[in-house]
C-alpha positions in Angstrom: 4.6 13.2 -20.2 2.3 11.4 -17.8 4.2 7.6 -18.9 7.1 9.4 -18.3 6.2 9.9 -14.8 4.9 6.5 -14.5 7.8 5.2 -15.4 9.7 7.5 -12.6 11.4 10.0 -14.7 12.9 13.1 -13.5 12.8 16.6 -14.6 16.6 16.6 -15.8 16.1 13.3 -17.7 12.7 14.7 -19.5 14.5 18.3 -20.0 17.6 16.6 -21.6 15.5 14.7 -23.6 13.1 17.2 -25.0 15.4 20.0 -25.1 13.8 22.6 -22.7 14.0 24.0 -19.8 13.0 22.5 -16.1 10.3 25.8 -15.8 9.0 24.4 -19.1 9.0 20.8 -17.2 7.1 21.9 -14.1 5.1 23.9 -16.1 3.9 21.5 -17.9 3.3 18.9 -14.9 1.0 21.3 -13.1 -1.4 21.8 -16.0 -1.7 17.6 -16.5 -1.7 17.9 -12.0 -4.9 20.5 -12.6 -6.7 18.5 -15.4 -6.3 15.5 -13.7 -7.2 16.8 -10.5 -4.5 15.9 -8.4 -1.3 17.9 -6.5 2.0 15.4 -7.4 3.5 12.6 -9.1 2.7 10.0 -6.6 -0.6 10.8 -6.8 -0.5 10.9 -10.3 0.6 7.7 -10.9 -2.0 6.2 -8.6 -4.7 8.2 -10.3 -3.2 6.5 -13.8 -2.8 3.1 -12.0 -6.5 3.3 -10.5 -8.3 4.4 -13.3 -6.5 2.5 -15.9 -5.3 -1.1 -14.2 -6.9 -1.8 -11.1 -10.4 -2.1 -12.9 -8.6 -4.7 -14.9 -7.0 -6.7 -12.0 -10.0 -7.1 -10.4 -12.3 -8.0 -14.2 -9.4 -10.4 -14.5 -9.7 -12.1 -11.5 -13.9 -12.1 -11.9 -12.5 -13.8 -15.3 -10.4 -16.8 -14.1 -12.6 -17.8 -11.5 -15.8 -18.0 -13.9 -12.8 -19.8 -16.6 -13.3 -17.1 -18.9 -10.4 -16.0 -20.6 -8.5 -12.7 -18.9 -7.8 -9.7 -20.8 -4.3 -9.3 -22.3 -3.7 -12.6 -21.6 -4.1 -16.2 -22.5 -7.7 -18.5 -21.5 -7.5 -19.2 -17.9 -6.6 -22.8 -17.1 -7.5 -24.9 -14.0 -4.8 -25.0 -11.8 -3.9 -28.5 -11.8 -3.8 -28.5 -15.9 -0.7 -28.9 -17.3 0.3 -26.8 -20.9 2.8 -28.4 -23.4 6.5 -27.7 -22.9 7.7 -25.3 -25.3 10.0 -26.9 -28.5 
């Protein structure tokens, strides 16, 4: 439920989907809100984006200036070096 969110679902979309009822839905959203410690959706996707991707961003960029290679990605490359075109 909490990609859902992230992705900017609604209620009506998720209770289509899953066959219940909006109660159920909101039900449901404040138990994650309480576990997670938060009191919406915009908070809860920048509790998701914060504690999940920013930390990476920021190793990443750590990464390509020290010419390491960057997580989920390819080595980093100088920025004047040129890659082969594709065929």
């Amino acid at each position: 439920m909490t990609q859902w969110v992230v992705k900017g679902g609604s209620t009506a979309e998720l209770t289509k989907a899953l066959g219940v009822s909006p109660a159920t839905i909101q039900q449901h959203l404040k138990s994650i809100f309480e576990k997670v410690g938060v009191s919406s959706r915009g908070e809860l996707v920048a509790k998701v984006y914060f504690d999940c991707y920013d930390l990476r961003t920021r190793d990443n960029r750590i990464r390509i200036r020290d010419e390491r290679s960057i997580r989920g990605g390819p080595k980093a490359r100088n920025v004047g070096e040129r890659t082969a075109p594709l065929q």
